[in-house]
NUBA-311287 format. One line per 10 residues: number of its first residue (from 1); their letters; for each residue z, x, y of C-alpha. Coordinates in Angstrom, 2 decimals, always signed. Layout:
<rs>
NUM) a) Z/X/Y; ...;
</rs>
This chain:
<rs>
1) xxxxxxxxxx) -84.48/+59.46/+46.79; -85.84/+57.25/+44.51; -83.25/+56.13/+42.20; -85.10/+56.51/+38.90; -86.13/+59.82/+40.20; -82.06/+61.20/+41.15; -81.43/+59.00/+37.70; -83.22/+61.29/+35.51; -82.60/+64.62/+37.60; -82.18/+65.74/+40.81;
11) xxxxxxxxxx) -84.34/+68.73/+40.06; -86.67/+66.57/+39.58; -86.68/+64.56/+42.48; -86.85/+67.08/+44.76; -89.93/+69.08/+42.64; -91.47/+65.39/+43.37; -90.79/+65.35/+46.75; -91.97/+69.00/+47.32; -95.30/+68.16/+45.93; -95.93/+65.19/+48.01;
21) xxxxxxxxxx) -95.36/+67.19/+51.11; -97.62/+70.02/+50.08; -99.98/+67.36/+49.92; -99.11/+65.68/+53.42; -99.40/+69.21/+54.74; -103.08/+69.53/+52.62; -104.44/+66.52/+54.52; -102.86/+63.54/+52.72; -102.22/+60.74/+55.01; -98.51/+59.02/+54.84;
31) xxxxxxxxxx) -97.98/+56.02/+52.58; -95.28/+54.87/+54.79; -95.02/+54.04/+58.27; -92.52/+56.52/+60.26; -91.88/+58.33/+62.87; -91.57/+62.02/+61.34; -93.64/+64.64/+62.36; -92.57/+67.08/+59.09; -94.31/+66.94/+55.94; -90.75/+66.84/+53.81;
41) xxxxxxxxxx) -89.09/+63.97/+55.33; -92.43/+61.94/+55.10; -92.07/+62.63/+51.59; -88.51/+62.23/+51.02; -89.64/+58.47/+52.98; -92.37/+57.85/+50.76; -90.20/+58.63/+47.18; -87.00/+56.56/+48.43; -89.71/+54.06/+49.33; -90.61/+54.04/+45.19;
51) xxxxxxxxxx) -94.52/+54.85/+46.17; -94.68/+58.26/+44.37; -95.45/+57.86/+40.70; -94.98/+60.68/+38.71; -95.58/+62.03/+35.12; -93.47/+63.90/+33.10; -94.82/+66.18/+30.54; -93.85/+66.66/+27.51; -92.31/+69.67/+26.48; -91.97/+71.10/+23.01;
61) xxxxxxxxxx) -89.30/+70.09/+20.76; -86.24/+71.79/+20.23; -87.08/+72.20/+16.20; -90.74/+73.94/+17.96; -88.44/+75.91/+19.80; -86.07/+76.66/+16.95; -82.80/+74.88/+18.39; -80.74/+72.97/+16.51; -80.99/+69.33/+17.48; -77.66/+69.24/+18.86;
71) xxxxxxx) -77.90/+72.61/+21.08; -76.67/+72.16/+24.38; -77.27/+75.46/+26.03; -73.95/+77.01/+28.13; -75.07/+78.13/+31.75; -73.28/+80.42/+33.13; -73.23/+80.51/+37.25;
</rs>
């Protein structure tokens, strides 16, 4: 994946990569030359390549959401 992508979260870089390949599978044509026939591994080609730019939106802030700044939520698996 791209690193700046798998930097920030690697949630994120495979929402990225999903979204590229429902748009392979929607008629996009690959940015990327290769040898895959399946949507996903064109994409997962195409973001390790660094060719998918993405935004990320911001969110509201944890004072909006009533946090304290230093909250750090505790999941619980």
């Amino acid at each position: 994946m791209e690193e700046s992508a798998v930097r920030e979260s690697k949630y994120r870089a495979v929402h990225v990569t999903a979204r590229r390949a429902r748009q392979l599978q929607s008629g996009s044509s690959p940015m990327v030359p290769t040898r895959a026939t399946k949507a996903v591994r064109i994409a997962q080609d195409e973001v390790r390549a660094g060719l998918i730019n993405y935004v990320v939106p911001e969110g509201p802030s944890r004072k909006e959401l009533g946090l304290p700044v230093g909250y750090t939520p505790i999941l619980h698996t």
